[in-house]
mmCIF file of the N, C-alpha and C atoms, coordinates in Angstrom:
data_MODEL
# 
_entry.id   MODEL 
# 
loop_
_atom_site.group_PDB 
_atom_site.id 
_atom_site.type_symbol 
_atom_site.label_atom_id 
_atom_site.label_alt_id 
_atom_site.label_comp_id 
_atom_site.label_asym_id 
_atom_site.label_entity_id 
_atom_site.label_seq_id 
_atom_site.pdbx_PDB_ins_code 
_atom_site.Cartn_x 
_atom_site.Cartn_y 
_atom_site.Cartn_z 
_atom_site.occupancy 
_atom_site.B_iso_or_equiv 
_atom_site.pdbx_formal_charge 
_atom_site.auth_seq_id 
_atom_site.auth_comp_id 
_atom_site.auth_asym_id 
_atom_site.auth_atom_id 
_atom_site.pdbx_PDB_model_num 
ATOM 1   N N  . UNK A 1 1  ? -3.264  41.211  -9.107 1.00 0.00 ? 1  UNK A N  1 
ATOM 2   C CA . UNK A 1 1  ? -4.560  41.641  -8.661 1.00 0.00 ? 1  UNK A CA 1 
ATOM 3   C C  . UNK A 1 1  ? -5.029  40.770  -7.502 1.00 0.00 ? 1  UNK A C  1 
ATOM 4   N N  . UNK A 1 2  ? -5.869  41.303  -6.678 1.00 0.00 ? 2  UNK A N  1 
ATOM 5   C CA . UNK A 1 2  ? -5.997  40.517  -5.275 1.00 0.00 ? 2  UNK A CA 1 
ATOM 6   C C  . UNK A 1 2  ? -7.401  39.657  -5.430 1.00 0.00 ? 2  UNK A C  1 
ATOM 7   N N  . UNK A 1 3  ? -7.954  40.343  -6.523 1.00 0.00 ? 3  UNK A N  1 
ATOM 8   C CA . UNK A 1 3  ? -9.328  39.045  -6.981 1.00 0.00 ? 3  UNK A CA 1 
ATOM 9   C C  . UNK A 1 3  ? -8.985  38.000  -7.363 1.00 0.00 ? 3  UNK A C  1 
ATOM 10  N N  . UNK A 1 4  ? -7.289  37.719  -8.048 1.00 0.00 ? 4  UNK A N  1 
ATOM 11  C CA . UNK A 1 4  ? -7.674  36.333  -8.556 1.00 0.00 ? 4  UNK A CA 1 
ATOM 12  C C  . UNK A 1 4  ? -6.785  35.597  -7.698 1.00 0.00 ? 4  UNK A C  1 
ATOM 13  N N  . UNK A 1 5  ? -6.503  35.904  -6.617 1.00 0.00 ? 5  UNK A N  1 
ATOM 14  C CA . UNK A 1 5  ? -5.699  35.438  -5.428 1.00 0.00 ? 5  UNK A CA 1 
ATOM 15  C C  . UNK A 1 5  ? -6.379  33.909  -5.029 1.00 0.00 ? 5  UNK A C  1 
ATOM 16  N N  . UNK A 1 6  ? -7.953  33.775  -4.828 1.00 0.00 ? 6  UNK A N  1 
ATOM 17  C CA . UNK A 1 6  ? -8.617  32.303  -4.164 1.00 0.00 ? 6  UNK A CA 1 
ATOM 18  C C  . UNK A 1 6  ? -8.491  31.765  -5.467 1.00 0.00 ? 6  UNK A C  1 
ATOM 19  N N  . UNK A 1 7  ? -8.381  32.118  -7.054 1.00 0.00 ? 7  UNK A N  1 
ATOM 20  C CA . UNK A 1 7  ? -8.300  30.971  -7.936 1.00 0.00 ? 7  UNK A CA 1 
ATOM 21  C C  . UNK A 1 7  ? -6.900  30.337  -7.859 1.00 0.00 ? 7  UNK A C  1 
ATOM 22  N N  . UNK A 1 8  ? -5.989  31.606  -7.904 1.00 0.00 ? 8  UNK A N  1 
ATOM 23  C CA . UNK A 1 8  ? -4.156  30.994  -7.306 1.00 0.00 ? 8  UNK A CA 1 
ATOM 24  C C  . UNK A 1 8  ? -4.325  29.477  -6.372 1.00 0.00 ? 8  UNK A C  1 
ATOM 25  N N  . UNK A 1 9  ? -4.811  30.062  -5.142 1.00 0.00 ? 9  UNK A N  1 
ATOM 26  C CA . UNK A 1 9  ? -4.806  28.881  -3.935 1.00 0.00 ? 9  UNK A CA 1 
ATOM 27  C C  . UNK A 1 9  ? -5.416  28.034  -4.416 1.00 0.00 ? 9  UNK A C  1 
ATOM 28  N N  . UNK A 1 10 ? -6.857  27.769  -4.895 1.00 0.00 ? 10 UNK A N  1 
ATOM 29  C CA . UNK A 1 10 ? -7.116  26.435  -5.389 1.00 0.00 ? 10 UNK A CA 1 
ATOM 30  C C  . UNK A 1 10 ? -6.835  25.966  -6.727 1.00 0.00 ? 10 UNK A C  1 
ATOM 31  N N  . UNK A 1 11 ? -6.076  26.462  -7.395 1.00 0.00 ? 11 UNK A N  1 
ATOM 32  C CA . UNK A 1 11 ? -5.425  25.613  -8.368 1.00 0.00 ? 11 UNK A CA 1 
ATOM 33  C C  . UNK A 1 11 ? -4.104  25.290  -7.540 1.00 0.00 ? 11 UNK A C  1 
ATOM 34  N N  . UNK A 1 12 ? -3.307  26.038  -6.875 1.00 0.00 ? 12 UNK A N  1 
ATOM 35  C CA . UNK A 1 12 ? -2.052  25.205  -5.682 1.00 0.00 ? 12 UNK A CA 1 
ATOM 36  C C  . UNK A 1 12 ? -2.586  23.945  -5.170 1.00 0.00 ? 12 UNK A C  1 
ATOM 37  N N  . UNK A 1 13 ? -3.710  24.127  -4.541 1.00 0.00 ? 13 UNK A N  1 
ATOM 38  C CA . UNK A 1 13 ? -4.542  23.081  -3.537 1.00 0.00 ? 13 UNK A CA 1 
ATOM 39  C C  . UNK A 1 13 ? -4.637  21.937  -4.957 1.00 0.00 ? 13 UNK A C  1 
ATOM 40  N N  . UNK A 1 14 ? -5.430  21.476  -5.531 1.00 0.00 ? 14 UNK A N  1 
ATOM 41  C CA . UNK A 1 14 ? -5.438  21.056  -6.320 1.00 0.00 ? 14 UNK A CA 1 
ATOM 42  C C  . UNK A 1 14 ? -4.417  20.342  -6.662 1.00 0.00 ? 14 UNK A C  1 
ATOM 43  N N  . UNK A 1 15 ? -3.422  20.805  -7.166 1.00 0.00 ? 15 UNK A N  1 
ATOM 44  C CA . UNK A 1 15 ? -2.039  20.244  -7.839 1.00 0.00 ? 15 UNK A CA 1 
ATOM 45  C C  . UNK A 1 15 ? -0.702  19.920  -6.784 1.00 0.00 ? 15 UNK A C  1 
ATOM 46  N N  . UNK A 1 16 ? -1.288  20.314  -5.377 1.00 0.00 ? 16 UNK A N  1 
ATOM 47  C CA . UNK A 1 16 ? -0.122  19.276  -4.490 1.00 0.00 ? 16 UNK A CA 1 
ATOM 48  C C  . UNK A 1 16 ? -1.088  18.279  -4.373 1.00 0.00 ? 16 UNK A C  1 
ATOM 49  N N  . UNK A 1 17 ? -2.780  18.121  -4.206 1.00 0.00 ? 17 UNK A N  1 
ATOM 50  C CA . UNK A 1 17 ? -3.169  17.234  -3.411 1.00 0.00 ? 17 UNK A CA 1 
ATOM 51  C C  . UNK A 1 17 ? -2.816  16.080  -4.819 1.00 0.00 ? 17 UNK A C  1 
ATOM 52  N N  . UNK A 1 18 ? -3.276  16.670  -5.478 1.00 0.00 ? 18 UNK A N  1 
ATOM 53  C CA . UNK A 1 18 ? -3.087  15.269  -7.059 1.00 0.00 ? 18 UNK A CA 1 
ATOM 54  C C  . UNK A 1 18 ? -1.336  14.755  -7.062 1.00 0.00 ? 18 UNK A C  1 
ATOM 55  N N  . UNK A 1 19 ? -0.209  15.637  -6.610 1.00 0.00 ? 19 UNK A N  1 
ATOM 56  C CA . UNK A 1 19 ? 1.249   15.205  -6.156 1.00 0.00 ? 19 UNK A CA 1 
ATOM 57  C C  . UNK A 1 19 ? 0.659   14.162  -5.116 1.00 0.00 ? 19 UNK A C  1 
ATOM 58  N N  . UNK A 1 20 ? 0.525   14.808  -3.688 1.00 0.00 ? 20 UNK A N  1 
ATOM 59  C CA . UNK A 1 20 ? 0.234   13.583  -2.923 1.00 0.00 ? 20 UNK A CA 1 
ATOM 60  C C  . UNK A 1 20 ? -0.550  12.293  -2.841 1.00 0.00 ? 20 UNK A C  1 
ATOM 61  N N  . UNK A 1 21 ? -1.478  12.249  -4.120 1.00 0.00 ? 21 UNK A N  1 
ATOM 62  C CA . UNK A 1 21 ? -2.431  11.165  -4.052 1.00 0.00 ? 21 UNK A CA 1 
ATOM 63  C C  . UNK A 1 21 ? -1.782  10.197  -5.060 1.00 0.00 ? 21 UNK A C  1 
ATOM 64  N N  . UNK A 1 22 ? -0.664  11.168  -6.292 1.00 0.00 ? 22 UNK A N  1 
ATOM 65  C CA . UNK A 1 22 ? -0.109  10.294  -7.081 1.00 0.00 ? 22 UNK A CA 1 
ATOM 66  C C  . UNK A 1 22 ? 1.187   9.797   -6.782 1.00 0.00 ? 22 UNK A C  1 
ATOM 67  N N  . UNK A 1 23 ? 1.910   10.073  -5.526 1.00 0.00 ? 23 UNK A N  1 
ATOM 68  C CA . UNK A 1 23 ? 3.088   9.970   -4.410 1.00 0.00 ? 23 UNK A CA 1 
ATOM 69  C C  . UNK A 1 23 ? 2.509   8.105   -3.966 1.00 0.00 ? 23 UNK A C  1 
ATOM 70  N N  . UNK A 1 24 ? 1.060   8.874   -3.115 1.00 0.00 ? 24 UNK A N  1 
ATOM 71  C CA . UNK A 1 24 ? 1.302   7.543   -2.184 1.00 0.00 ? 24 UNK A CA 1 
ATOM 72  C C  . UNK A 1 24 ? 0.500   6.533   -2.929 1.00 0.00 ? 24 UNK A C  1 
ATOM 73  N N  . UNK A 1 25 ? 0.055   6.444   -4.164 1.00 0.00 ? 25 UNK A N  1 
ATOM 74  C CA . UNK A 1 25 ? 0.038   5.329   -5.107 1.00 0.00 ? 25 UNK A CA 1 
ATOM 75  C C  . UNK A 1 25 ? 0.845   4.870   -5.444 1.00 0.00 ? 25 UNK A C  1 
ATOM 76  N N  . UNK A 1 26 ? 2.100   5.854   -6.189 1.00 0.00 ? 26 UNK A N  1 
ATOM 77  C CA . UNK A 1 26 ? 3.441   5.014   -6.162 1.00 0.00 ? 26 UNK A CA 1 
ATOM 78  C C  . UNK A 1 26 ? 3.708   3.948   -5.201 1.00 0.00 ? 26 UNK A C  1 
ATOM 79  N N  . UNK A 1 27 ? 3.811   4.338   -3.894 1.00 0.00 ? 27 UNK A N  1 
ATOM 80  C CA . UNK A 1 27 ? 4.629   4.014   -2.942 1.00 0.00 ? 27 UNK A CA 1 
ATOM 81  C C  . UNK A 1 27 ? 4.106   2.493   -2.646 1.00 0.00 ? 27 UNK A C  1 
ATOM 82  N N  . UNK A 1 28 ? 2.346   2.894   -2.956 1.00 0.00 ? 28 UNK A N  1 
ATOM 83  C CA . UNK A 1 28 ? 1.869   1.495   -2.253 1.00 0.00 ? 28 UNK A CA 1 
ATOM 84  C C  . UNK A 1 28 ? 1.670   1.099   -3.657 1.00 0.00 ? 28 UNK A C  1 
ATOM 85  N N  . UNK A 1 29 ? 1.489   0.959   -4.729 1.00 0.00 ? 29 UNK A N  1 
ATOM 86  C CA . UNK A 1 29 ? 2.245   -0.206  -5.893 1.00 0.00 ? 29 UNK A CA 1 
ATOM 87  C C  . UNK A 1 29 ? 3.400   -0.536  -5.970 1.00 0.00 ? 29 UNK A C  1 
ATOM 88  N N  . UNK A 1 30 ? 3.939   0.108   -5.911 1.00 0.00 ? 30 UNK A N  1 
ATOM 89  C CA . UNK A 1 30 ? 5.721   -0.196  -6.142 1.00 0.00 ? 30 UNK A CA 1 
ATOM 90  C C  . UNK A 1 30 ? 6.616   -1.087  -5.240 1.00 0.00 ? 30 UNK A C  1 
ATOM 91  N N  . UNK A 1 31 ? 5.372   -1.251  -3.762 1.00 0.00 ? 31 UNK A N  1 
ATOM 92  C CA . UNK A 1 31 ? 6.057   -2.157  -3.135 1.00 0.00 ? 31 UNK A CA 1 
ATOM 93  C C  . UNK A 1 31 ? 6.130   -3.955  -2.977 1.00 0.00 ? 31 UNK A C  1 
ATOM 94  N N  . UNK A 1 32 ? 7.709   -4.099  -2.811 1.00 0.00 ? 32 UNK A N  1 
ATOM 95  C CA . UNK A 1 32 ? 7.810   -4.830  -3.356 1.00 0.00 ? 32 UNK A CA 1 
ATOM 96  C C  . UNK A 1 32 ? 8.521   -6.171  -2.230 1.00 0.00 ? 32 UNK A C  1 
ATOM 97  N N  . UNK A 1 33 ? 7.469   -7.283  -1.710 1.00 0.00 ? 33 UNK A N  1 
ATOM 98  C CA . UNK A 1 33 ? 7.480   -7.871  -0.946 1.00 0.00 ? 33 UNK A CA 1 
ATOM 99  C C  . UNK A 1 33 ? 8.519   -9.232  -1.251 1.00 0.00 ? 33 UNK A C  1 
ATOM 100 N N  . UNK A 1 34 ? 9.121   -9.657  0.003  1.00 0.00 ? 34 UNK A N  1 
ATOM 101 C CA . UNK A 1 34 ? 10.242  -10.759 -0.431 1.00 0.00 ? 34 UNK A CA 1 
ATOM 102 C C  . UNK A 1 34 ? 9.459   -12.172 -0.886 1.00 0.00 ? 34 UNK A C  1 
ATOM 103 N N  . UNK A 1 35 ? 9.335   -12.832 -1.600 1.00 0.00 ? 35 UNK A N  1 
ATOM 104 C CA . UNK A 1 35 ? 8.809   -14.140 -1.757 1.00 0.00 ? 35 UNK A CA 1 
ATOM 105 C C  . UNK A 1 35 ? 9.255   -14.885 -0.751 1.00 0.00 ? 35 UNK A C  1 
ATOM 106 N N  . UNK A 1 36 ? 9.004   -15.759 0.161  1.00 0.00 ? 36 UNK A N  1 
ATOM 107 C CA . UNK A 1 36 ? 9.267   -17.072 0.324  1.00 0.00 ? 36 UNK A CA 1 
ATOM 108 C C  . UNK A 1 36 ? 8.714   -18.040 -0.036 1.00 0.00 ? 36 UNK A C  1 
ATOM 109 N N  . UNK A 1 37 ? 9.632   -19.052 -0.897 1.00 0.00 ? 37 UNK A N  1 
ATOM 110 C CA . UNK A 1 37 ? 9.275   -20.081 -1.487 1.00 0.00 ? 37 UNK A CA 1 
ATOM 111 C C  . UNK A 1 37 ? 9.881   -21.728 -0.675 1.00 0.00 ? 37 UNK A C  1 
ATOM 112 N N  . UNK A 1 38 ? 9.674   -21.479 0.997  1.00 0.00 ? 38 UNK A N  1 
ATOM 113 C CA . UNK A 1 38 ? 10.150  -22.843 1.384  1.00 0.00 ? 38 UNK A CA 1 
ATOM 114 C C  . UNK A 1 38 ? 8.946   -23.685 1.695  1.00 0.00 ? 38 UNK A C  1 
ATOM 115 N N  . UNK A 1 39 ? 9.269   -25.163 1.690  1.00 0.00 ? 39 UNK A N  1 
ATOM 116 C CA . UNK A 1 39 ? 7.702   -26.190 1.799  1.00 0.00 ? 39 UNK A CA 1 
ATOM 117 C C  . UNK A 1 39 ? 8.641   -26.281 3.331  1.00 0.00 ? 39 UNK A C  1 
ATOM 118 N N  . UNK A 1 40 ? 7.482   -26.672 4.078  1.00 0.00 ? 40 UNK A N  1 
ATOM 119 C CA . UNK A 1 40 ? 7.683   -27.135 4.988  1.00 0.00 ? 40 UNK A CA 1 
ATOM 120 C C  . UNK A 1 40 ? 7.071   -28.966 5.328  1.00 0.00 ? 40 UNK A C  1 
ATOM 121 N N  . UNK A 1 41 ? 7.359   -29.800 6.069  1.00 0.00 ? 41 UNK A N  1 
ATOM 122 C CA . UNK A 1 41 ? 7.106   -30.928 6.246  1.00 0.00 ? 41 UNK A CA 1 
ATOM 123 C C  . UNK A 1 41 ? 6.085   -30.511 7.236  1.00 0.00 ? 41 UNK A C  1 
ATOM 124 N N  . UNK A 1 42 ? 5.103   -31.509 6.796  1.00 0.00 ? 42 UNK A N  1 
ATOM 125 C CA . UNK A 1 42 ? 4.212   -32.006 7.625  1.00 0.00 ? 42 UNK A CA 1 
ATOM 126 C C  . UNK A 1 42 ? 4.509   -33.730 8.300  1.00 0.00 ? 42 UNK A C  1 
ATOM 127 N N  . UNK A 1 43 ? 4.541   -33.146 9.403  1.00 0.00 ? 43 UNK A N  1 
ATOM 128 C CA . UNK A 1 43 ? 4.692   -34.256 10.645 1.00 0.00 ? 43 UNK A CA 1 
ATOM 129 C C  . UNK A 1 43 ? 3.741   -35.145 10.663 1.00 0.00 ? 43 UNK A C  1 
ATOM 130 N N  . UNK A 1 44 ? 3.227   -36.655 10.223 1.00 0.00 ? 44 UNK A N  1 
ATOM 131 C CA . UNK A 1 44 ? 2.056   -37.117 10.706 1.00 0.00 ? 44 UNK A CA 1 
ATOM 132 C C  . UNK A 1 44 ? 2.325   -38.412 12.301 1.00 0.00 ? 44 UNK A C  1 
ATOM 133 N N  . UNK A 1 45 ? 1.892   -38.242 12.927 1.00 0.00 ? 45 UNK A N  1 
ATOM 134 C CA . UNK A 1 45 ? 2.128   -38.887 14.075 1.00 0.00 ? 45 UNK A CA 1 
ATOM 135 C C  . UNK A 1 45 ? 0.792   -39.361 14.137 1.00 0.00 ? 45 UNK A C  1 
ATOM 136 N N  . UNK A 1 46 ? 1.306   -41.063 14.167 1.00 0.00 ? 46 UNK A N  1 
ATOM 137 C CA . UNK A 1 46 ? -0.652  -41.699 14.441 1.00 0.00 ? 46 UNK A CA 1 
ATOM 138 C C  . UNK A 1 46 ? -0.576  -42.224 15.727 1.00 0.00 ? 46 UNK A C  1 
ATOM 139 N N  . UNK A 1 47 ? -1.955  -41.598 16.221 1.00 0.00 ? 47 UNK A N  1 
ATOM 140 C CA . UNK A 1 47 ? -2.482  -42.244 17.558 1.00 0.00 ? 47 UNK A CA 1 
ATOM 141 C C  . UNK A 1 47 ? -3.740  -43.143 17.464 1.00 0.00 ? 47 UNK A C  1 
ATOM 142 N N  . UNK A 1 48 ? -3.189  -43.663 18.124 1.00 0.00 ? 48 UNK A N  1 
ATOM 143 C CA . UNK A 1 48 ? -4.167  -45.269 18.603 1.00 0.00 ? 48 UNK A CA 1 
ATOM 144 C C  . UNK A 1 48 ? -5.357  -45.047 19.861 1.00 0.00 ? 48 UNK A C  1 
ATOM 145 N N  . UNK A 1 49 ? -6.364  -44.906 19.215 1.00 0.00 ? 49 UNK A N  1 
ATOM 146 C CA . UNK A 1 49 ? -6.813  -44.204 20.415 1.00 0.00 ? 49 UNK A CA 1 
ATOM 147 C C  . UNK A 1 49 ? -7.631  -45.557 21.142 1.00 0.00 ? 49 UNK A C  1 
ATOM 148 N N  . UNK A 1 50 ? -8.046  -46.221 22.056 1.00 0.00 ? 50 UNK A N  1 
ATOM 149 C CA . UNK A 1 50 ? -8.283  -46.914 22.915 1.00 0.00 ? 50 UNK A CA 1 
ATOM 150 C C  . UNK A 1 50 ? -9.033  -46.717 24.030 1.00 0.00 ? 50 UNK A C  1 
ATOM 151 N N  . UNK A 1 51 ? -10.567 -46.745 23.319 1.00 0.00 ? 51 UNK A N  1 
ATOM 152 C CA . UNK A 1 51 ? -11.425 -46.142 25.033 1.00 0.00 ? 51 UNK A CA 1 
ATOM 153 C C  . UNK A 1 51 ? -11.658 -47.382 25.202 1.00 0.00 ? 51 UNK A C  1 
# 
């Protein structure tokens, strides 16, 4: 029937946009960044200062 054609589309609309909103949550939790765990030295160099 061609009346219930706009409830079709927005239940489609609906259920990709909730795919795509539950897509790019995955994507941006799931990612997964390298640790670096190096110390680096701190240099102390003393100056004498002399006005």
């Amino acid at each position: 029937m061609p009346q219930m054609a706009p409830l079709n589309w927005l239940t489609l609309y609906i259920f990709f946009i909730m795919i795509f909103i539950l897509f790019n949550c995955m994507n941006y939790f799931n990612f997964l960044y390298s640790i670096k765990s190096f110390k680096t030295k701190k240099s102390f160099i003393p100056t004498n200062w002399k006005w």
